[in-house]
Residue, then its C-alpha position, 0 to 999 in steps of 0.5 A: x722748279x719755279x720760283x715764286x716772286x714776292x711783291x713787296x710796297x715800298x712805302x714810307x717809313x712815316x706811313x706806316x708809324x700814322x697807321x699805326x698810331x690810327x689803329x692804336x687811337x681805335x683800340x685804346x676807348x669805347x664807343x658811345x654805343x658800347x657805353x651806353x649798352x653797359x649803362x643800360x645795364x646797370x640800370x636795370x640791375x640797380x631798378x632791381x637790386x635796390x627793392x630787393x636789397x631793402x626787402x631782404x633788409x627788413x625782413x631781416x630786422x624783423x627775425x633778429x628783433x625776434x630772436x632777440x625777444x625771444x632770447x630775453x623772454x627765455x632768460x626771463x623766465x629762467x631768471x623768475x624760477x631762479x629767484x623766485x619773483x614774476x619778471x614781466x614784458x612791458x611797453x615802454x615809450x622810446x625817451x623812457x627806455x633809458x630810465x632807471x625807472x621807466x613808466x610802462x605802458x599797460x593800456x596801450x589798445x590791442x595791435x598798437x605798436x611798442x617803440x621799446x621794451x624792458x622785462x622788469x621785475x614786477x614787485x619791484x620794478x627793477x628791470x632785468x633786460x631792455x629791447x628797443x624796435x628798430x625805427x622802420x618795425x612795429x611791435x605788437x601783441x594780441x592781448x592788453x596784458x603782456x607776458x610775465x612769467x612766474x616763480x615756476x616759469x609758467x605764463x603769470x596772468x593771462x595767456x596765449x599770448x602772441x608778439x608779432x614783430x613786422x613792418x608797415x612795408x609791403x612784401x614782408x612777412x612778420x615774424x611771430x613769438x607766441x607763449x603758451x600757458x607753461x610759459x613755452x615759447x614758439x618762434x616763427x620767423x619769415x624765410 
């Protein structure tokens, strides 16, 4: 049998406690170069994050602002065969919106951009619902007359009409409702 010798280093118990602090000192931060990589990162991320975000943002006011137009539109037009009375879509100006009585705005030029709305009844003036455009949206319809329907539910006036809701941003794509002359409408909203 052989027997194997075992070297040992005798060294100072204090030697061992400083190296194991130095290599505890190693261990417990990051190195400029490891910070400066995660920074880099984030950068990148954050330059092509935040368009994203806000396109997505946009785009989805513009189909809730739609929806919710088409929402008053459809209670519209079942409000006026209830009751038998023509309730119109008319412009109004953002400080008119609130009032018990607001001036609408029939000679605004074709694709000229509506900051608010209320669906009144046009013999008297009464308004039924109200819809304002969020700040950074424009609203507008192919036609100088807006959309009325009357007591058989159908398109008072002239029809054919369309209501686009979009943005002045770029990359976004508009949403649309459009009325037929039975007074049926069509949604479209962007994916």
């Amino acid at each position: 049998m052989s027997s194997k010798v075992i070297h040992t280093v005798n060294t100072p118990k204090s030697t061992w406690c400083a190296l194991a602090r130095l290599n505890v000192a190693r261990q417990m931060g990051f190195t400029m170069l490891e910070t400066l990589v995660v920074l880099a990162i984030v950068g990148v991320l954050t330059t092509v994050g935040i368009p994203a975000y806000q396109r997505v943002s946009v785009q989805y006011d513009i189909s809730s602002t739609a929806r919710l137009f088409a929402q008053q539109a459809e209670s519209a037009r079942l409000m006026a065969q209830a009751f038998g009375v023509v309730i119109e879509v008319c412009p109004v100006g953002s400080l008119d919106f609130v009032a018990a009585n607001p001036v609408c705005l029939n000679n605004l030029p074709v694709n000229q951009p509506w900051a608010a709305w209320v669906w009144r009844n046009r013999t008297t003036g009464a308004v039924v619902f109200r819809g304002q455009v969020s700040p950074n949206l424009i609203f507008s319809t192919n036609r100088r007359a807006y959309p009325a329907f009357n007591s058989s539910g159908h398109i008072a006036g002239v029809a054919n009409q369309t209501i686009t809701v979009s943005s002045g941003a770029a990359n976004t794509v508009p949403a649309r409702v459009a009325f037929s002359n039975q007074g049926k409408m069509t949604v479209t909203l962007p994916p």
